[in-house]
C-alpha positions, 0 to 999 in steps of 0.5 A: 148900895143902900137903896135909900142913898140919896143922889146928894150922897153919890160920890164923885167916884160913882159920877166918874165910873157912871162915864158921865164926866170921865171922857171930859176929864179925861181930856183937860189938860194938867199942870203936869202935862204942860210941864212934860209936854214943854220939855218934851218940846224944848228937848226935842227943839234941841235935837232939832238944831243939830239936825239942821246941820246933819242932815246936809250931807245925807242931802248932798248924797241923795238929792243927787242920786234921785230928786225928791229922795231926800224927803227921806230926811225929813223925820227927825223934824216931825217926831215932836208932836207924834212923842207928845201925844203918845205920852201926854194924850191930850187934845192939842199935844201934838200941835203944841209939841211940835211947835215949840220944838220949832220956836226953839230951833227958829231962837237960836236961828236957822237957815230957812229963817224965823218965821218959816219955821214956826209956820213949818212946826205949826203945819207939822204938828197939825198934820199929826193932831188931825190923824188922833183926832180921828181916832178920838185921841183913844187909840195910841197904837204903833199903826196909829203911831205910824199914820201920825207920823205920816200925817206930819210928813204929808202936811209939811211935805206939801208946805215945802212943796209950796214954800220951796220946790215952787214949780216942781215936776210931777216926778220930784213931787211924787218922789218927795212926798212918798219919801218923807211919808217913808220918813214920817212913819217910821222914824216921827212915829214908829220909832216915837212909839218905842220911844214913848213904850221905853220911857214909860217902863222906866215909871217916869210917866206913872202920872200919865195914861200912857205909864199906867197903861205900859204897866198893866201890860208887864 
């Protein structure tokens, strides 16, 4: 660089790579990703309301066998926001997935009504935002991957321990909220995590952090 240069010359690159504005940036939401995380949303709200029907004959077969085990059901309602902030990456993409995959299973209607499932998605989403919080919304890994899905699970396993299981015995309680943590971590986050790693090998997210990153490391 020309040692005369002065600072009016420094081009926004040289701003960026200094690190001075880059975490900033890094972390403002775009157009695009409130596009692809209401999709994400909309479509996982989708997969919701068919699981509000399947899961009631695994429950009729588990709650039976052990009560509390059927907390191992509950997975397929959290992967929302694990899946939306492994691809968007943002601060809040977790809470804003989750939740509007649960505003589009309570406007079609569902049996725990309306308004308890907003507050369900909402509690989901931040059980699984607090645990990239943690990690500075900089580490996307499976592990982390994983610990978000349980951290949705713990989250709302507690609320339905409150909303619906009023009373329960230690026994249910244990059982339960280690059976959903099971379900949480495997299935909202490990599973989220291939999701997340297939979606961005087929280019769809080149725009994203998480596409770039998948295609640097083929």
């Amino acid at each position: 660089m020309n040692a005369s240069a002065s600072p009016s010359t420094v081009s926004s690159k040289d701003v960026a790579a200094s690190g001075t504005s880059h975490p900033l940036r890094r972390l403002r939401w775009r157009i695009v990703d409130i596009v692809v995380a209401s999709v994400l949303g909309v479509a996982s709200g989708l997969i919701f309301l068919l699981w509000n029907i399947g899961y009631l004959g695994p429950k009729a077969i588990l709650e039976p066998l052990l009560p509390g085990l059927q907390g191992l059901l509950d997975g397929p309602w959290l992967f929302a926001g694990v899946l939306g902030a492994l691809i968007i990456r943002k601060p809040g993409a977790a809470l804003y997935t989750e939740t509007l995959a649960a505003v589009v299973s309570a406007l079609v209607g569902n049996q725990w009504g309306g308004f308890l499932t907003l507050e369900a998605g909402l509690v989901q989403g931040l059980g699984a935002e607090l645990i990239f919080l943690v990690f500075f919304y900089r580490v996307w890994s499976l592990p982390v991957a994983m610990l978000a899905g349980a951290g949705a699970a713990i989250a709302g396993g507690i609320n339905n321990l409150i909303l619906w299981y009023a009373g329960a015995d230690t026994a249910f309680t244990v059982i339960y909220l280690i059976s959903t943590a099971v379900s949480g971590a495997v299935i909202a986050g490990a599973l989220s995590w291939f999701l997340a790693r297939g979606i961005a090998a087929t280019g769809a997210l080149d725009r994203f952090a998480s596409g770039r990153e998948r295609r640097e490391l083929v």
